[in-house]
C-alpha positions in Angstrom: 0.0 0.0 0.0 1.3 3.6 -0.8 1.6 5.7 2.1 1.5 8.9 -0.6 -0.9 9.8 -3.2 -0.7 12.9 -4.9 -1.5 15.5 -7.1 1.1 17.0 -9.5 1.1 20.7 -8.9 2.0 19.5 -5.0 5.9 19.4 -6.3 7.4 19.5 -2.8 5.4 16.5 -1.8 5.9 14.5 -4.3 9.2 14.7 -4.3 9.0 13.1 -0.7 6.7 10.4 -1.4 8.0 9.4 -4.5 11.4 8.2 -2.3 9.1 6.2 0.2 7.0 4.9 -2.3 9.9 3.3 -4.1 12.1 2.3 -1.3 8.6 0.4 0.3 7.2 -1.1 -2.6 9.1 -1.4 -6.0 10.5 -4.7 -6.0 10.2 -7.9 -8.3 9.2 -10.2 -6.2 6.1 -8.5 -5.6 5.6 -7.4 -9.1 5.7 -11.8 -10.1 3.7 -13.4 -6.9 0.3 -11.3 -7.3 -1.0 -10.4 -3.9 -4.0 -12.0 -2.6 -7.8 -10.3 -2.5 -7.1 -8.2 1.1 -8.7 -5.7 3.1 -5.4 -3.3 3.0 -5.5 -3.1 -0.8 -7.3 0.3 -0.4 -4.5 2.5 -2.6 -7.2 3.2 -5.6 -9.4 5.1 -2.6 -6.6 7.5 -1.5 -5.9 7.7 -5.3 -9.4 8.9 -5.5 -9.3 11.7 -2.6 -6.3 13.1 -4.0 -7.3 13.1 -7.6 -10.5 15.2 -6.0 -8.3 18.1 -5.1 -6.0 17.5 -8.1 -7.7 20.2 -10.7 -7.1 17.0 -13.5 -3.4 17.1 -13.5 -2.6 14.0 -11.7 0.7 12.0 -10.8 1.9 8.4 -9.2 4.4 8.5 -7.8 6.5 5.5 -8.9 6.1 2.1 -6.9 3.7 -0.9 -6.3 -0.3 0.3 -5.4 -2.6 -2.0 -4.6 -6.4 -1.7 -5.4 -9.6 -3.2 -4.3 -11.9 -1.6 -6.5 -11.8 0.9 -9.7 -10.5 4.1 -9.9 -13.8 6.1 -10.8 -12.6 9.2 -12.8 -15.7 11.4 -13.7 -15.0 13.9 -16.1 -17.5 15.9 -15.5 -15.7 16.9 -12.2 -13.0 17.5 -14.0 -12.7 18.8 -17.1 -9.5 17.6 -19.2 -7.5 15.5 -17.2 -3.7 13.8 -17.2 -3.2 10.9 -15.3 0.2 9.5 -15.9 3.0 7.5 -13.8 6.6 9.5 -12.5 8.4 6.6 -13.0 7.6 2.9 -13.1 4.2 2.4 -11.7 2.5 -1.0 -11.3 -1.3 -1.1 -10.3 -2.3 -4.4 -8.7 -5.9 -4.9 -9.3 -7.6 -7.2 -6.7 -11.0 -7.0 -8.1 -13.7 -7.8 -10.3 -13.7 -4.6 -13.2 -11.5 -2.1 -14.3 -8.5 -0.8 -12.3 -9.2 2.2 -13.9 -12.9 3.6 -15.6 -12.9 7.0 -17.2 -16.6 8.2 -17.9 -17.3 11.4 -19.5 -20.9 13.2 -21.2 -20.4 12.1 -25.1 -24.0 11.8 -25.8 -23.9 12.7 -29.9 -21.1 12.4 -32.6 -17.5 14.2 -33.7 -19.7 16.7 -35.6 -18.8 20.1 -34.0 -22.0 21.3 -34.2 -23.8 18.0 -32.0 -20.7 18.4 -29.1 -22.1 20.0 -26.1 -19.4 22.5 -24.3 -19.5 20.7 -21.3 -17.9 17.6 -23.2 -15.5 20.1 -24.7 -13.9 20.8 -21.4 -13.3 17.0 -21.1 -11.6 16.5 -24.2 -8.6 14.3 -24.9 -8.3 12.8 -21.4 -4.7 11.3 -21.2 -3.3 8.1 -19.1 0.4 7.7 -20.1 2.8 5.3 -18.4 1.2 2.6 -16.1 1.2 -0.4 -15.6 -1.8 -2.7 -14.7 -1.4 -6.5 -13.4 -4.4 -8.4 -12.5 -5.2 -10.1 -9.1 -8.9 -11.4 -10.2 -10.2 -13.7 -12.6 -12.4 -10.8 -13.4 -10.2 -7.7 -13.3 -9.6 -5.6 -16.5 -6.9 -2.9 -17.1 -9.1 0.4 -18.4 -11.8 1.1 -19.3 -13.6 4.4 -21.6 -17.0 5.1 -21.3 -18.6 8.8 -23.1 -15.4 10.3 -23.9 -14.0 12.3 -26.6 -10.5 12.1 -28.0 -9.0 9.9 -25.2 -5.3 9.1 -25.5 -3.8 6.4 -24.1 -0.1 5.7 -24.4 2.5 3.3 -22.6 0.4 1.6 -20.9 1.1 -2.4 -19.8 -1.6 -4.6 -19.3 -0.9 -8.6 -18.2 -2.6 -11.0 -15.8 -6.2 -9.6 -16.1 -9.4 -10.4 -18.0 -9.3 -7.7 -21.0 -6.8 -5.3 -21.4 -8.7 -2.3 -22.3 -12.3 -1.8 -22.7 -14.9 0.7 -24.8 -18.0 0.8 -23.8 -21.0 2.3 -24.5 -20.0 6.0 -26.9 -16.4 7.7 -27.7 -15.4 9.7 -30.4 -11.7 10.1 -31.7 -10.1 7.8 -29.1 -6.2 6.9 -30.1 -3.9 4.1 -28.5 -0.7 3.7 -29.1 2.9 1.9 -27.8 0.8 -0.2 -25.2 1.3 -3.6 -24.3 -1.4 -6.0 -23.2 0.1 -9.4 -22.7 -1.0 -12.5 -21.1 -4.6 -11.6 -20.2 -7.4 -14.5 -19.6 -9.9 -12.7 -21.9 -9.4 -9.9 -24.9 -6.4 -7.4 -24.9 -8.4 -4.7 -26.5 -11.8 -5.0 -26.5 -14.8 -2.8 -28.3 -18.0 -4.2 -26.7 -21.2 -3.1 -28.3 -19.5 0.5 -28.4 -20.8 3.2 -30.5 -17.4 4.5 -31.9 -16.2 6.6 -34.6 -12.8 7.4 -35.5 -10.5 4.9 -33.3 -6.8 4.7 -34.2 -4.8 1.6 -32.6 -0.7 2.2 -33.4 3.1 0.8 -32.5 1.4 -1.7 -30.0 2.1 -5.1 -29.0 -1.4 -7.3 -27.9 0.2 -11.0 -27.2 -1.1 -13.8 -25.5 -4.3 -12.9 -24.6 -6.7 -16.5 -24.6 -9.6 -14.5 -25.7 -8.8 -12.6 -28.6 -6.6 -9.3 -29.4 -8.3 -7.0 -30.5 -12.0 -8.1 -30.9 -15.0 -5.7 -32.2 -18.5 -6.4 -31.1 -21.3 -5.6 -32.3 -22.3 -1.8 -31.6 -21.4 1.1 -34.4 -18.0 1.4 -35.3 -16.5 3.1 -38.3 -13.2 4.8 -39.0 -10.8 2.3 -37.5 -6.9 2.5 -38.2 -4.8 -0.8 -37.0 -1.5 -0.2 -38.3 2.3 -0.7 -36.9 1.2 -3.6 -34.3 2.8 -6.9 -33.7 -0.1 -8.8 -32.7 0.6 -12.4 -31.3 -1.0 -15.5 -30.2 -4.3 -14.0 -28.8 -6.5 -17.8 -28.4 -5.8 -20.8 -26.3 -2.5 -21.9 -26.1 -3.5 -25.4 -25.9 -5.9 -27.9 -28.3 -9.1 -25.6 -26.7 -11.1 -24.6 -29.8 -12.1 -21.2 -30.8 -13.9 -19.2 -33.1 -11.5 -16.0 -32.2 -8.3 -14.3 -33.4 -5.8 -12.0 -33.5 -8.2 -9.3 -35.3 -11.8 -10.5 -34.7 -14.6 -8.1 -36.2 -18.1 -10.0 -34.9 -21.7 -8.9 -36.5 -22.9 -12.1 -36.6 -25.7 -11.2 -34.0 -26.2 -7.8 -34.1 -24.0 -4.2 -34.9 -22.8 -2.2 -37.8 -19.0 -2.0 -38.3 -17.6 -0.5 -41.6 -14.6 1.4 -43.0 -11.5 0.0 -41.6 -7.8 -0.1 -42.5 -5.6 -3.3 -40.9 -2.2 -2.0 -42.1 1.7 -2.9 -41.2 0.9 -5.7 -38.9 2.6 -9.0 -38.2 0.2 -11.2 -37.3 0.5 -14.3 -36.0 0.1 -17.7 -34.0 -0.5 -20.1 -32.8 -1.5 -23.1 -34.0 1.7 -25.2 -35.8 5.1 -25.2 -33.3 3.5 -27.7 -31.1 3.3 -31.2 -31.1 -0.4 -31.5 -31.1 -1.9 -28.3 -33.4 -3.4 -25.8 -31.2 -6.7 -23.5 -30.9 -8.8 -25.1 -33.9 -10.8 -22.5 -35.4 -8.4 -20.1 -34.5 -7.9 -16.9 -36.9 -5.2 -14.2 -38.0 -8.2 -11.6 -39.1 -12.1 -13.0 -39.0 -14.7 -10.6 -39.7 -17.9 -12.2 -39.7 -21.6 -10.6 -40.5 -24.8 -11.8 -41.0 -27.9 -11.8 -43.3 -29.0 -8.4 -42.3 -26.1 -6.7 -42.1 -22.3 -7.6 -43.6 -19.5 -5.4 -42.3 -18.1 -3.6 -45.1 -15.5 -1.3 -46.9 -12.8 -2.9 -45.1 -8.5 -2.8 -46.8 -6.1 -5.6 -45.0 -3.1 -4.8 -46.8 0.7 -5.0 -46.0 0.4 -7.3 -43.3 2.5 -10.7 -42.8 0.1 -13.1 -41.5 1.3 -16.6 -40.2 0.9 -19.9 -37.4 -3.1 -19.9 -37.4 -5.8 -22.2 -38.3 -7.1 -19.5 -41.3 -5.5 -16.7 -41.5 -8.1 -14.5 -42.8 -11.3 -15.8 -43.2 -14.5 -13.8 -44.1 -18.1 -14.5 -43.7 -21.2 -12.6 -44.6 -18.7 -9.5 -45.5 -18.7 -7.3 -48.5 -16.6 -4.8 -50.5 -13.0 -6.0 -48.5 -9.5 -5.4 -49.8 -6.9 -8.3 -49.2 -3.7 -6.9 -50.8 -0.3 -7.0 -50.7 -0.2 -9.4 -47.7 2.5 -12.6 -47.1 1.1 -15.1 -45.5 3.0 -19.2 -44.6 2.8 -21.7 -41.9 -1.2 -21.5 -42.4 -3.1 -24.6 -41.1 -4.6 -25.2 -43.4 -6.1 -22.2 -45.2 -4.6 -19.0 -46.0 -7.6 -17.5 -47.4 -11.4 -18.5 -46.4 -13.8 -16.7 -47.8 -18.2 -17.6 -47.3 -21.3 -15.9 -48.5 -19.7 -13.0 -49.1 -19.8 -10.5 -52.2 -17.2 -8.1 -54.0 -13.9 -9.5 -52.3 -10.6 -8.4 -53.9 -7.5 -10.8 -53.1 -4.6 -9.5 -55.2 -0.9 -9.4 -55.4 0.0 -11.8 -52.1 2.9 -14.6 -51.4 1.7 -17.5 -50.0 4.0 -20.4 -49.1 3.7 -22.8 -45.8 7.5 -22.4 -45.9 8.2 -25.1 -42.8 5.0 -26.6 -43.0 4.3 -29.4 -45.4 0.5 -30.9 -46.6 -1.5 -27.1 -45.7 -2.3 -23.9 -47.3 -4.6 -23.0 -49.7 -7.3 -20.2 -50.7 -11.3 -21.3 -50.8 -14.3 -19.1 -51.9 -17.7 -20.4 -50.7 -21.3 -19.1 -51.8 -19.8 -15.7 -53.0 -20.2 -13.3 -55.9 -18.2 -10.7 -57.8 -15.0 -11.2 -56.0 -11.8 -11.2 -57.8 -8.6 -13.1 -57.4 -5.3 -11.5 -58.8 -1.6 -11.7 -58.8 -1.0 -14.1 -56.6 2.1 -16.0 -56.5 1.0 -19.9 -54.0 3.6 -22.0 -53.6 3.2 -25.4 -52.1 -0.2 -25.0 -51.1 -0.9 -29.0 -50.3 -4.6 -28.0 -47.7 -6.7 -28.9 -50.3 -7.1 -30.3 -53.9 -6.1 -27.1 -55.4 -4.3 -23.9 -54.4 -7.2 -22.1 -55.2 -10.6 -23.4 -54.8 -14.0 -21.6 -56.1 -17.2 -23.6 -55.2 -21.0 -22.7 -55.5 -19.7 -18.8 -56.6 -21.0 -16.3 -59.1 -19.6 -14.2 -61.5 -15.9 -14.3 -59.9 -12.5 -14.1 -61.9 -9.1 -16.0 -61.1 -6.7 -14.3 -63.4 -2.8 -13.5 -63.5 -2.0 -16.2 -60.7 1.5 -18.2 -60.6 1.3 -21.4 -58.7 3.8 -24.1 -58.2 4.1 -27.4 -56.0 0.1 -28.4 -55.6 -2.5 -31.0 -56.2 -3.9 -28.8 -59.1 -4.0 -25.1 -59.7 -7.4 -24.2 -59.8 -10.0 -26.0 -59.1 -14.1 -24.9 -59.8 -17.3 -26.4 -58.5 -20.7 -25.5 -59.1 -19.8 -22.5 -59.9 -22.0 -20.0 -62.5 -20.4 -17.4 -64.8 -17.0 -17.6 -63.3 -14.1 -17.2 -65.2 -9.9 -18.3 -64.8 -7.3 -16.6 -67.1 -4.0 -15.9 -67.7 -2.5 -18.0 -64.9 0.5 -20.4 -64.8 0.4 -23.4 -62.8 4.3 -25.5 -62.9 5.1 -28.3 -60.6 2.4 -30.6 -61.0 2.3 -34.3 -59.7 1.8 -36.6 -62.6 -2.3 -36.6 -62.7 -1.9 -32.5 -61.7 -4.4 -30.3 -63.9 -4.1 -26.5 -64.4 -7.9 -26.3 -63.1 -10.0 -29.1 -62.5 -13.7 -29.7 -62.1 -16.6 -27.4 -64.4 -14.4 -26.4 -66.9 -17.4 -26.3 -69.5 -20.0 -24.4 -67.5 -17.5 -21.4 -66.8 -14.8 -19.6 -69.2 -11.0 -20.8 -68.7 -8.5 -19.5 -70.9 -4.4 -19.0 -71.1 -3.7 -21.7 -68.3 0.0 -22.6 -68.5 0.0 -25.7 -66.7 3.7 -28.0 -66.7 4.2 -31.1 -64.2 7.5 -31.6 -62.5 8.8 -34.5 -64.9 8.5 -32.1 -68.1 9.7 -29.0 -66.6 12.8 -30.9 -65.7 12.9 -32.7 -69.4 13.1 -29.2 -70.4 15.4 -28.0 -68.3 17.9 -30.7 -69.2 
């Protein structure tokens, strides 16, 4: 527990509890073995009586704090406020909720005109450099209710349920160099929010079992994930899952449109074990339904491996997949179901260590195109690339070597394959197999591994 609490414009005292405060409480040992549910962990209620006098400009002190309950920061008391740690600062949270809630008076949109003045006192709240370690099964880092233009920045998250959390309305929020690592549920969560404009950035979210950064349902729009290395979020054992590294769920109710996933490696886990883990797992799922497909969406520039699909669509529309790499999928790169006006273009994929996986599969969709991409080895399914039951959907300018067959088409209507070269074939390996007649397939280079070495030699 810290004997001192306080406010930044009270230099002269902080000065003097910022020596006690470390010499009492920052060590490791504390920091690994979490303490224990207690009746002493009171540290976010002094917290909370000196933040009251604090006029919004607010410093820890560095050293170990322990809470049993959230830090309630009401904005409307406030104004604009600064929270931030002098020095390394490690909140133990010994409770169900957030360590820390910050709730403001958002009520309408970014539009100048619908802000109220009262919520333009409270804008661009700020917590920079903390760090949050869970002490309950159901303790979470931070979370944003009703706020405008909150900024979050070098903030460390581990041991909790989810990282951070949006709830409910914000506007213009941006997070960025943060780390949420090894939490039991989702490291940045968006939970039936109403949120435009949301820019994630320079971020590491690892190891969280129930997703990384996971979108749910509400109305979101405007979002920028770009420059993150985001790792592993989903069981670390054979536990199946339907969630990923990047999960963006409509499937029973919300509208989310207009985002850019940009600069990310992406990754694991699913093939450096023994036994393959979290089945179901995904790099990027976004996943609508009948009423409403999540839209206008670019993934590009990304390297995606280690996961049971690395991106796989359902019941979306209008999305970009470009200029990604993707290996060491198991066993499809690409998934894409009931979806229309997909564009996969201009991609590496190759299950480099892997052997026997990878391939790209459209379901039940229309109008998509597939072009440029170079598939090497893809051994998941009978072809590389794999179009069944789809409508009015091109394969073009594709150069596959090493699988079953190069393209294969099933009851498919008005689709067409063109201008692709397929080498490497097994003896009784086609350049595209299955209803050649019903759909147009023209300029298919196809060579199988005996004559392209004939004609080497």
């Amino acid at each position: 527990m810290n004997p001192c609490l306080v406010p930044a414009f009270a230099a002269s005292m902080l000065i003097a509890c910022s020596v006690t405060t470390v010499s009492a409480q920052n060590s490791v040992a504390q920091d690994s073995a979490l303490p224990t549910v207690s009746s002493t962990a009171v540290d976010h209620l002094k917290l909370a009586q000196q933040l009251e006098s604090s006029q919004g400009n607010f410093v820890i002190p560095a050293g170990h704090y322990e809470f049993g309950g959230t830090l309630e920061i009401d904005l409307t008391k406030f104004g604009a406020l600064s929270l931030r740690g002098d020095g390394p600062v490690t909140i133990h949270m010994n409770a169900a909720g957030p360590a820390i809630r910050i709730t403001g008076s958002l009520v309408g949109s970014a539009d100048p005109k619908q802000i109220q003045p009262h919520t333009w006192l409270e804008r661009m709240p700020l917590i920079d450099g903390i760090g949050i370690v869970g002490a309950h099964p159901e303790a979470d880092g931070i979370e944003l209710v009703q706020t405008m233009q909150a900024t979050i920045s070098r903030v460390h998250v581990r041991k909790a349920r989810h990282g951070i959390v949006l709830s409910k309305r914000n506007r213009n929020v941006a997070i960025s160099n943060v780390h949420l690592y090894e939490n039991s549920g989702i490291g940045l969560f968006l939970n039936e929010v109403n949120l435009h404009q949301f820019n994630v950035a320079n971020s590491h979210i690892s190891y969280n079992r129930g997703g990384g950064i996971v979108v749910r349902g509400g109305n979101v729009r405007n979002v920028h994930i770009t420059g993150c290395d985001i790792e592993a979020n989903m069981p670390d054992d054979t536990t199946p899952t339907e969630s990923g590294n990047i999960f963006v769920d409509c499937r029973k109710s919300g509208s989310i449109a207009e985002m850019a996933i940009t600069g990310n490696t992406i990754q694991h886990s699913a093939h450096y074990h023994a036994q393959k883990q979290a089945p179901g797992g995904a790099n990027i799922r976004i996943a609508g339904r009948d009423e409403y497909q999540p839209n206008m969406i670019t993934v590009t520039g990304n390297v995606l491996s280690d996961t049971h699909t690395h991106v796989h669509l359902i019941q979306a529309s209008d999305v970009t997949l470009v200029g990604n790499t993707y290996f060491t999928t198991e066993p499809t790169d690409v998934l894409v179901q009931k979806c229309e006006r997909i564009v996969i273009a201009n991609s590496i994929m190759n299950p480099r260590e892997a052997s026997g996986t990878g391939q790209v599969v459209l379901e039940q969709s229309s109008n998509c195109s597939v072009t440029g991409l170079v598939c090497h080895n893809l051994l998941g399914g009978n072809a590389a690339i794999t179009l069944e039951a789809c409508k009015h959907t091109r394969v073009s300018e594709c150069v596959i070597s090493g699988s079953r067959n190069g393209i294969e088409i099933a009851d498919c209507t008005n689709c067409s394959v063109t201008d692709c070269t397929v080498t490497d074939l097994p003896e009784s390996g086609q350049g595209v197999v299955g209803q050649t007649d019903a759909n147009r397939v023209r300029d298919v280079s196809a060579s199988h591994v005996e004559s392209r070495q004939a004609t080497a030699n």
